[in-house]
Structure formats: C-alpha cells, structure tokens
N, C-alpha and C positions, 0 to 999 in steps of 0.2 A: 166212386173212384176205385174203392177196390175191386167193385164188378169191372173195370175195365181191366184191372191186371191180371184178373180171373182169366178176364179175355187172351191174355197177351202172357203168359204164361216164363216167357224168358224174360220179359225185362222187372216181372216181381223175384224171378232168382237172384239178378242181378243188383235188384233193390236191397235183397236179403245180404247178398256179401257186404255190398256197402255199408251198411248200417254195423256187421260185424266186425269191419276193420277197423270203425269208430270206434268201438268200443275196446279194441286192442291197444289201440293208440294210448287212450283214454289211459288204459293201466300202466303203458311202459311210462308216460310222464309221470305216472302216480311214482312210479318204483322210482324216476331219476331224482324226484325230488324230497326223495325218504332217506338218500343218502347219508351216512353222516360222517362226517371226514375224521380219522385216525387221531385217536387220544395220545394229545403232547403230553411225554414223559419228562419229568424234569428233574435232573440229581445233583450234585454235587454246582449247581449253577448253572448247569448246561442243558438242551431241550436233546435228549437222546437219540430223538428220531432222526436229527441232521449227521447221524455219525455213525459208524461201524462201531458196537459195542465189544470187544475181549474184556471178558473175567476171567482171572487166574490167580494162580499161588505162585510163591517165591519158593522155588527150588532148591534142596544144597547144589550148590555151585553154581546158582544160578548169580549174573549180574545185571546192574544197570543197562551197561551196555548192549549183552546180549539181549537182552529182551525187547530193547528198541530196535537192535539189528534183525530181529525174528520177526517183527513188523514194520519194516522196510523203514527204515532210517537208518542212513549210511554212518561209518564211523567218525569222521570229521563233524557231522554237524551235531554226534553225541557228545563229543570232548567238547565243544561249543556249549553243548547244554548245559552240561558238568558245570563247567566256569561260570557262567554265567546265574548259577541255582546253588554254589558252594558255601555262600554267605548265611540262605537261607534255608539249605538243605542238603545234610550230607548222602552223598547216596550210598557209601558204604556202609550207612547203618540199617539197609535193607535187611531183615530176616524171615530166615524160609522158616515156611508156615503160612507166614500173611499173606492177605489177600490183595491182589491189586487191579486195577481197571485201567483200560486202552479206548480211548474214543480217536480212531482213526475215520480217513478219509471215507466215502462213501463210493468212489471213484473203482477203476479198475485196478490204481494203485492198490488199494486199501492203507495208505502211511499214516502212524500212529502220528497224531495233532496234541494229544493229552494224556498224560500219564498220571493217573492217582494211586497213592497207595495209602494201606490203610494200617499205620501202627497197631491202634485198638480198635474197640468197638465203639469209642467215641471220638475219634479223632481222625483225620486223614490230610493226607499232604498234597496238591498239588501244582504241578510242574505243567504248564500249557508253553509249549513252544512253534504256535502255529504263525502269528508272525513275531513281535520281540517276545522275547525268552523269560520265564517270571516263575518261583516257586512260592508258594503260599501256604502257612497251616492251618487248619479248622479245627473246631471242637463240635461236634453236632451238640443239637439239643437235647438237654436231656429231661425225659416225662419222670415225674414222681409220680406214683401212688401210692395211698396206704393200708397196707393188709391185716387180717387178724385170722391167728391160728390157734387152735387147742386141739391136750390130746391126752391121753393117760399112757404112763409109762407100763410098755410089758417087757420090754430089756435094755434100753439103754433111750436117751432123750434121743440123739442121733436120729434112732429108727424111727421113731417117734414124729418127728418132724418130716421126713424124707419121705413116710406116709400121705403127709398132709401136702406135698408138694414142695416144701420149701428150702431156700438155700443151706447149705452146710455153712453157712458161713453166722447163721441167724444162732446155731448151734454154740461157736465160737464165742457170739459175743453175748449167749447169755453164760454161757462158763464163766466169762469177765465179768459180767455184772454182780454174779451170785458167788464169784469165789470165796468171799468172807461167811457167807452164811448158809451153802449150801455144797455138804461133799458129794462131786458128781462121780467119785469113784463107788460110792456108797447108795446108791437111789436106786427105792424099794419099789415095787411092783406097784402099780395102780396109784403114783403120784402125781399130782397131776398138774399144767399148763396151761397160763393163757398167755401170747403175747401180741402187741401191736408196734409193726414195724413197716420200714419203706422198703418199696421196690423202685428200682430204676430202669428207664426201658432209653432206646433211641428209636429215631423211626417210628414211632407208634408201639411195636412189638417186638424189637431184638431187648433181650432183656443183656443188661449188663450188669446186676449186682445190685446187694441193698442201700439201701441210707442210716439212717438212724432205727434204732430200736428204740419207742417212745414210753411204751410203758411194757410192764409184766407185771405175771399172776405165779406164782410156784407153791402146789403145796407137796411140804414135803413130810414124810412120817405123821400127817393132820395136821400140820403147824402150815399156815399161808406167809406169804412173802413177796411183800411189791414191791417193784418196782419202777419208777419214774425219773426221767431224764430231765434235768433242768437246768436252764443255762443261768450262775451265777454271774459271771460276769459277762456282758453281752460286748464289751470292748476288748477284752480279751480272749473272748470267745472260749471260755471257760467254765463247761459243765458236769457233770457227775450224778449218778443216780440217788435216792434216797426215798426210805419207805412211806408210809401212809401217815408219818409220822412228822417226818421232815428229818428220821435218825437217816445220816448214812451208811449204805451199803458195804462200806470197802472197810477194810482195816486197817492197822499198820502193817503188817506183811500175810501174803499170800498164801494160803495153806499148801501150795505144791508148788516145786519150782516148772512144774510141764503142764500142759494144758490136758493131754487126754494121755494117762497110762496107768499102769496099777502098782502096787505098791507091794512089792517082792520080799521085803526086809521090814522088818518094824525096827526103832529103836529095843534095845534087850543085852542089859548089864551081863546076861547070862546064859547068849547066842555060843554054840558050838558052830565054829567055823570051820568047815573041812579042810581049806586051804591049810589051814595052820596044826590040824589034825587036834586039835584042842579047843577047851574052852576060852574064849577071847569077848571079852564088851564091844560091843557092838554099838558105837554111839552115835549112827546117824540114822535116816529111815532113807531105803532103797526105792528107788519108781522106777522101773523096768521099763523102755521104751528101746524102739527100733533105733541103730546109730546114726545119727545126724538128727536126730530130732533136736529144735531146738528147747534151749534151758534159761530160763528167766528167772532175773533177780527177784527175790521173794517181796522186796521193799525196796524205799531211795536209798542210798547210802552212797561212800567212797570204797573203792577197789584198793585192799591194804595187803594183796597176796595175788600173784597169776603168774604160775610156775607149770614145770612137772617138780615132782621129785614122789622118790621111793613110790610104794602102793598106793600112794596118792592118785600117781598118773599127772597128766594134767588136773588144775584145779585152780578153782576163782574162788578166793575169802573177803568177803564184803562187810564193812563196819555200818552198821546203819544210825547209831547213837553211843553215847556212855553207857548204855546198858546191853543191846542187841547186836549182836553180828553171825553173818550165816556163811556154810562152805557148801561148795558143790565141787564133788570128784569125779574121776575118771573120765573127764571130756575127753572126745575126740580132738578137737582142736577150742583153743579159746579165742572168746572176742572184744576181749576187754583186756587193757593194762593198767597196771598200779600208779594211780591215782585219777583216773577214770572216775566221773560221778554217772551214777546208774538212777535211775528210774523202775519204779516199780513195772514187772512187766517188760524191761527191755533184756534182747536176748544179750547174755554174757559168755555164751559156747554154745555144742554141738555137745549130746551122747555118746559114747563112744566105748571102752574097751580098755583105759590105758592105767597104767599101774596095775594090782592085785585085784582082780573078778574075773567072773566065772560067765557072765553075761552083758551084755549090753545095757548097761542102765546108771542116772547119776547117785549118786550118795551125797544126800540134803543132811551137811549139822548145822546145830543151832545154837549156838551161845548165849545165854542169859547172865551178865556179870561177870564174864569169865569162866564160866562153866557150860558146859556141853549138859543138854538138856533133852525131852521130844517135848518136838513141837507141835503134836498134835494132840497133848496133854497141856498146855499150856494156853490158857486164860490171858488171849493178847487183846490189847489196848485198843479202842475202837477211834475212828476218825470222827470228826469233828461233826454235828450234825448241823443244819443249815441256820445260817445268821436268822438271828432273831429278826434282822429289820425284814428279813427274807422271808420270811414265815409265811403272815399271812397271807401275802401273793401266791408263794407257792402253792398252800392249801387251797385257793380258788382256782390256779391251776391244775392241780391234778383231778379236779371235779368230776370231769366230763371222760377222762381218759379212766379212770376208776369204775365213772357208771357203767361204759361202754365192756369193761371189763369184768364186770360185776353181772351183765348182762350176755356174755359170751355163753352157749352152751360148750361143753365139756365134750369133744368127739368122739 
C-alpha cells in the first residue's frame, strides 16, 4: 500500500495533513477539558465573585452617607437604610481609620448592595440592603495558640522580648504577675526568662493580641521564680498566680504605684529640696513618668481624700485597713472620689505637674499606723497562699507546664 502512495505521491501529502490535523484536534480537546473554572471566594457570608469588591478606610469627615452616595446609592434610599439599621446599628459611630467593605453590583451600575464595616479585628457589622433592609453584628473566630519564649536580660525585659518577637503586652502582664516579688526598675544584666503564653489570631493569621499568660520562669540576682495561673474558682472565674509552691505571688500592696518608670526621689528625712532653698524631709518616694501616665492604687482600699490643695496639687489618699494607707501627689487630673472603693491596680489619676515640683512625676506615701514610713523598706504582709483542699490538684497541675518550662532552652 505504501508503494502505491510512493506511486501517487500527492495524495500521501494529503494523507500526511490529515493525520496532522488529528492530532491538533486531539490537543485543543485536551486543553478544553483541563479547564478549571475560577475559585469561589467566600467572606463575610457571601461568594465574592458575584460582586464588585471596594475596600477602603473611613476618612475624617467622612460619612455613612457619602460613601454610599460615592457608590451610587441615591440619598432617599440612604435615609431609608438609616431607619430601617438604627435599632441595630448606629451609623454615627463610624470611625476614621477603620476599614470598610462594599460588595456592589457587577453591572454597569456598579451600586453598592452591601456595606460591611469593621470596628475591630474581631468583629464586623453588616448592613445588606439589596432587597429588605437588615444590619447584623459578628464576632469572627478566634484561633488560640500557645507559645514559649526565653531570653537573658542585656537592658531592659521589654528589649528582651521584642527580640524574641513578642507582644508588648506579654511585657505588661509579667510586670503584674511579678510585681510583689520582683523590682523591674532594678533587673541586672543576664537575668534570665522563660514564659508560656497564648496568642490570638483571626482568619488563620491576622494576629489580634494575647490570652492568658499560663506559666513563667524568672531568675532574678540567681534566685528563680514561677509562676502558674490557676483558676480557684471556676464559677466565678476567679484565678491568680502562685509559685511552685502553691505560695502566692501578689502581696498586699504593690511596690510602685506605675507600671514602668524610675524612681527620681527616694524616701530621706534629710533631702535638701531646692524649691524651698533648705533642708526639708522628704517623706514619700518620687517615680518620674511622662504626664498622663497612668497611677494605680497600690492595694484595695476606700478613697478617704481627692482634692487639690497647696503643694499637694492634686491628690488621691486611700485607707486600705486600720493599719495601712497610701497617697499619691501632684496628679494631672484625678479619677476617683471620696468614698470610691479601689482595687488593687485600678487607675485612680494621671501624672501630671500640679502643686510644688520641678518635673513630671507622682509622689507615692505610705502610712503605716499613722505614720509616714518607705515603703520600699518595709516588710509587707504576703497574700493568702492556695487552699489547702486546692493543693494537691494544683500541684498535678502545674506538672507539665513546669517540665515544659524546665525544658526550655535559654536564648
């Protein structure tokens, strides 16, 4: 057969195309059916591809209504929206900064069908007025995980941590955990850290902030120090740290009424104060901080004082028992009145300037019996350590959070 095509020489070309257009064919089916149709986006409830997506911010001056009007929705059926969403959403409480989201028409219009905005990073509100009118709030989900960090100090924990990647906020709340037993105005070089705490994410990966600090490691001047979170009461959801021991961490009152500054003034019967061009006692201890910082009660107590007067300035004097009561001068403004019950750690002013100084900072006394004392020479009374019937559970719970901790290298 093929000697005949030999023979016939144009109808074996013609044989050749044919055979080659099969095989083109062959491939474009291949290619139509490799196709794979466009990955549905799905957000806030809704499949994103059926919509014209705007992302934007909330402008100053920007409003509700202009921004519908910017994406073609006339002002009659915005007041309509208004009314119809004021029950469950005011719109005046828009603030510029936030982010917001427009799923409009896909048409030549392009009219905005959906309005989301987003308060936080966990939450968001929306407003769909494509046919009846409805505003809604959510909370997204939120992922826990849990991390562990160490580190040795070379100037301050702060840097320390910020090293390691982790929030300022992790910083904070071991200041709280350790303020009875460890001065973070005072931490020496190569002290060193371990702790394990939560991270909170949404989305998968917008991070929004920690959870619980679970356990920690601090050694300070060679002396170590845990601490463990445990919930005593789990109907009042009532917990507190304590060490390795089951002793708690906290005291009766706070060694500084601020959370991070230094300490300008000591207590000194026998301070030469320039102001007064003479020798003058000096009976409180000064923490220097920028004005508006805020100033917390050292302990619980009632508010038996919150005035200005004379070089005082303003000032908060808090009774905490028959034996202890503390002052705090020269606030900028205060935020407590007399007979106010305070909590340890809640703010009672701002820093501030007012009456007699020379800087920005408060003036912590401390009264023991009636008398003005320092209280950073003073041998105060430790809290309560954990109920006996509590013990032993505790002690099996801090097992695992101790090994894990015990098992941290040192960064």
């Amino acid at each position: 057969m093929i000697k005949n095509f030999v023979k016939y020489p144009v109808l074996l070309f013609f044989l050749l195309i044919l055979i080659s257009c099969k095989d083109d064919v062959k491939e474009e089916n291949n290619i139509e059916e490799n196709i794979v149709a466009p990955k549905l986006i799905e957000r806030f409830g809704y499949i994103l591809n059926d919509f014209k997506v705007v992302e934007d911010t909330i402008r100053n001056g920007d409003s509700f209504g202009e921004i519908l009007y910017k994406n073609h929705v006339e002002y009659p059926e915005v007041y309509k929206i208004v009314e119809n969403c004021k029950d469950s959403f005011d719109i005046r409480k828009l603030i510029a900064g936030k982010p917001y989201t427009i799923l409009a028409k896909k048409d030549t219009t392009e009219k905005a069908q959906v309005f989301i905005y987003h308060p936080s990073k966990t939450e968001y509100v929306v407003i769909d007025f494509r046919d009846s009118i409805y505003a809604n709030n959510f909370k997204k989900t939120i992922k826990t995980i849990t991390r562990t960090a160490s580190g040795s100090i070379e100037s301050s924990l702060s840097e320390a941590l910020e090293d390691e990647g982790v929030d300022y906020a992790v910083v904070n709340e071991m200041s709280d955990i350790y303020a009875w037993t460890i001065d973070f105005f005072h931490l020496q070089k190569e002290d060193k850290f371990k702790v394990i705490f939560e991270e909170k994410y949404v989305d998968d990966t917008v991070y929004v902030g920690i959870g619980d600090v679970k356990a920690a490691y601090f050694e300070h001047k060679k002396e170590p120090f845990y601490a463990f979170k445990y919930v005593t009461d789990s109907v009042k959801n009532v917990s507190d740290y304590y060490d390795d021991n089951g002793n708690s961490l906290r005291r009766q009152f706070l060694k500084a009424p601020l959370k991070f500054s230094r300490i300008s003034s000591r207590y000194n019967l026998k301070r030469f104060i320039k102001y007064y061009g003479r020798v003058k006692p000096h009976r409180g201890t000064d923490f220097a901080a920028p004005i508006g910082t805020e100033i917390m009660s050292t302990a619980n107590g009632t508010v038996v004082e919150s005035a200005r007067r004379g070089g005082n300035g303003n000032y908060v004097k808090v009774k905490h028992n028959s034996v202890y009561s503390t002052q705090y001068l020269h606030m900028k403004k205060r935020a407590v009145k007399v007979g106010d019950y305070v909590r340890q750690g809640d703010v009672i002013g701002w820093v501030g300037m007012t009456g007699n100084t020379s800087g920005p900072h408060v003036c912590y006394r401390f009264w023991k019996n009636g008398k003005e004392v320092d209280p950073l020479k003073e041998k105060l009374p430790s809290a309560e350590p954990i109920k006996d019937s509590l013990k032993s559970n505790y002690l099996a719970f801090i097992v695992p959070l101790q090994q894990q901790l015990d098992s941290t290298q040192i960064q």
